[in-house]
C-alpha positions in Angstrom: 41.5 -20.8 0.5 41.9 -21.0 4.2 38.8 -22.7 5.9 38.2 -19.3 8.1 37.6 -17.4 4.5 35.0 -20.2 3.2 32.8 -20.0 6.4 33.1 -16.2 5.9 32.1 -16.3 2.8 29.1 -18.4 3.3 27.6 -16.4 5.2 27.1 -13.8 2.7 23.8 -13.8 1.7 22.1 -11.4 -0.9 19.2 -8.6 -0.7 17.0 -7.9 -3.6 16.6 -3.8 -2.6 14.6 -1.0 -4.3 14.9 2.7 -4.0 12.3 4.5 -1.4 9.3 5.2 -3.2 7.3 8.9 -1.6 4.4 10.6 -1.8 5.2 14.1 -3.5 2.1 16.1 -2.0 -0.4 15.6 0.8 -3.4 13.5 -1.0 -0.7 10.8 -1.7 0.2 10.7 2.1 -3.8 9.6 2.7 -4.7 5.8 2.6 -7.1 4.5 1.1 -9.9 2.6 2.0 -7.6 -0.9 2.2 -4.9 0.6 3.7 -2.4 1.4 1.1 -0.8 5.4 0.0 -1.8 4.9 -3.7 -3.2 8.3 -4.4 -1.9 11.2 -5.8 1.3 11.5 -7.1 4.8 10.0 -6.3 8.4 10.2 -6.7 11.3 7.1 -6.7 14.8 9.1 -4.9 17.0 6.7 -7.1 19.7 8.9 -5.4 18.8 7.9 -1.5 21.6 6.3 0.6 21.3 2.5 -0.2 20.4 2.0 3.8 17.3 3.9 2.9 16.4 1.3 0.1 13.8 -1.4 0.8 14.7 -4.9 0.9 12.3 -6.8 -1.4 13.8 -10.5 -0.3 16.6 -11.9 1.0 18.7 -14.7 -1.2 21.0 -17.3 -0.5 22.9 -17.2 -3.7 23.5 -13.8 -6.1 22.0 -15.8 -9.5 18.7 -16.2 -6.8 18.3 -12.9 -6.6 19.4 -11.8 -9.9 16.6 -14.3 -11.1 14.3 -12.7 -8.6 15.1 -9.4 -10.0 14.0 -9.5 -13.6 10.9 -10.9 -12.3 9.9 -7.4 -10.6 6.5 -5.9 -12.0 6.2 -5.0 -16.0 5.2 -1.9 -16.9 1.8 0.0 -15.3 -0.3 1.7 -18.7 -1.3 4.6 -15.5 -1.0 8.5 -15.8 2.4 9.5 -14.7 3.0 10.2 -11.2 1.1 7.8 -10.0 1.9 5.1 -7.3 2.2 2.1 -10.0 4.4 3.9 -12.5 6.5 5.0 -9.7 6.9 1.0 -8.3 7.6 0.2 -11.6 10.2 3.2 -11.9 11.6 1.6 -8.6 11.4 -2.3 -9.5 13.9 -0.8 -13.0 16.3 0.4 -10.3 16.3 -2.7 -8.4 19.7 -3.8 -7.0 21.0 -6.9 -5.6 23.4 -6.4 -2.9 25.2 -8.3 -0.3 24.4 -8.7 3.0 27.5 -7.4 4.4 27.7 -4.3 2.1 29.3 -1.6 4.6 26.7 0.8 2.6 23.1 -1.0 4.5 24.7 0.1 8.1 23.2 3.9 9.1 26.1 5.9 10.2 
């Protein structure tokens, strides 16, 4: 491997992402009293755009991340709908992707 590649691919680092998760109707949209949309009910778009996915934490190494990611929140015993089952629904879906993935830029 020429020493241009190495440096190139050192530089690659890793993002632990998660799918957007909405509010589905107008009372979810309101925050509560410590600032956080947990109200009413919500959706995960497992079929955004990955650029529209959150990134969770950045990573050095893919096994970091990977680690990271089966470490994401267990399951919520709430009502359907609701903000916690949809994180969890989200955390599931959890991807870890390279930094450089051509997929994170916005056309």
């Amino acid at each position: 491997m020429k020493l241009r590649h190495a440096a190139a691919l050192a530089l690659v680092g890793w993002y632990l992402t998660m799918p957007p998760v909405n509010p589905v109707d107008e009372r979810a949209a309101r925050l509560n009293s410590d600032g956080y949309m947990k109200s009413g009910k919500w959706t995960v778009e497992l079929n955004a755009p990955l650029v529209q996915w959150t990134i969770d934490e950045r990573f050095d190494t893919t096994s970091g991340c990977e680690v990271a990611r089966t470490r994401l929140p267990g399951p919520f015993a709430s009502q359907d709908g609701t903000f916690e089952k949809a994180y969890y629904k989200a955390a599931k879906a959890a991807r870890c992707i390279a930094t450089d993935d051509p997929r994170l830029k916005s056309k």
